[in-house]
C-alpha positions in Angstrom: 0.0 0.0 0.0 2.7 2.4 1.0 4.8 1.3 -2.0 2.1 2.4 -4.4 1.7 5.6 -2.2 5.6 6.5 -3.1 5.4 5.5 -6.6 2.2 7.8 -7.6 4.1 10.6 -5.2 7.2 10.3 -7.7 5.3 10.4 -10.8 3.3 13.3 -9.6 6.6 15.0 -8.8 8.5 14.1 -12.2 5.6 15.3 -14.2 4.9 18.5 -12.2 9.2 19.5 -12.3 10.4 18.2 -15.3 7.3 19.8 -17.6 8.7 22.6 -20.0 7.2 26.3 -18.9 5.6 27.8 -21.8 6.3 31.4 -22.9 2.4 32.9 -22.5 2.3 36.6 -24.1 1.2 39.2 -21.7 -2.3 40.4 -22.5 -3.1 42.7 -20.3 -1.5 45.9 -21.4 -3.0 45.5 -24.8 -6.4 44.9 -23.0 -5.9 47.7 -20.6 -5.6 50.3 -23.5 -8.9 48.6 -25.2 -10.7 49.7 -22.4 -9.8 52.4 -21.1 -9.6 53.9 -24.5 -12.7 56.8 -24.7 -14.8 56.1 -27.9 -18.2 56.5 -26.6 -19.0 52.6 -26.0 -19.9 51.5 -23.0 -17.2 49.4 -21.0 -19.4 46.3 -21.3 -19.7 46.6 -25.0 -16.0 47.2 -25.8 -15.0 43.1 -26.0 -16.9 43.4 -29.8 -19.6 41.7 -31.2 -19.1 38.4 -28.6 -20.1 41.1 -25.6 -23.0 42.6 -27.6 -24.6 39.0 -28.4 -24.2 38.3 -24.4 -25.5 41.5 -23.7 -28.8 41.2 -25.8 -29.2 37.7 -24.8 -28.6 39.3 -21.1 -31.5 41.7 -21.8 -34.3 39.4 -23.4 -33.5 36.9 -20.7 -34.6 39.6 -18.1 -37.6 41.0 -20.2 -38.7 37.3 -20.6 -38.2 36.3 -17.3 -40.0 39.8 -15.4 -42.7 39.1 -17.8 -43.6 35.7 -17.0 -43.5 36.7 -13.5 -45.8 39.4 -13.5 -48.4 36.8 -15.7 -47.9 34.7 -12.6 -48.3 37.0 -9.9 -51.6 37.8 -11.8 -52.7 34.5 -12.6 -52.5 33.7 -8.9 -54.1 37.1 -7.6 -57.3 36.0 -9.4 -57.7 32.2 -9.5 -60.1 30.9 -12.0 -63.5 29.8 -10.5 -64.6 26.1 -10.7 -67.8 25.5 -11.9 
């Protein structure tokens, strides 16, 4: 039991120090001066046309959702009469 315990502790350790560090560019300059840059947009609209489709999505969701939610707030204020 203790023997298996070592062994996965060793390959854990190998693969963790021996993997090769990749070189990742640094994005957040070029993404600071996106946004902070004053065009007019809105912050949450700067990211392009990805942030717009998430936006309008965002905002029929809400519509949608306050809508059915006032039909059944209503529905339940005045409950149909049996018979």
């Amino acid at each position: 039991m203790f023997r298996h315990v070592n062994v996965l502790q060793q390959v854990v350790r190998r693969s963790i120090c021996s993997s090769v560090r990749r070189s990742l560019e640094n994005k957040v300059p070029k993404n600071q001066k996106l946004f902070q840059e004053d065009n007019g947009m809105p912050v949450h609209l700067k990211g392009g046309a990805s942030d717009a489709l998430l936006y309008r999505a965002t905002m029929v969701l809400t519509v949608v959702g306050a809508g059915y939610v006032v039909y059944e707030l209503v529905t339940a204020a005045f409950p149909k009469k049996s018979g």
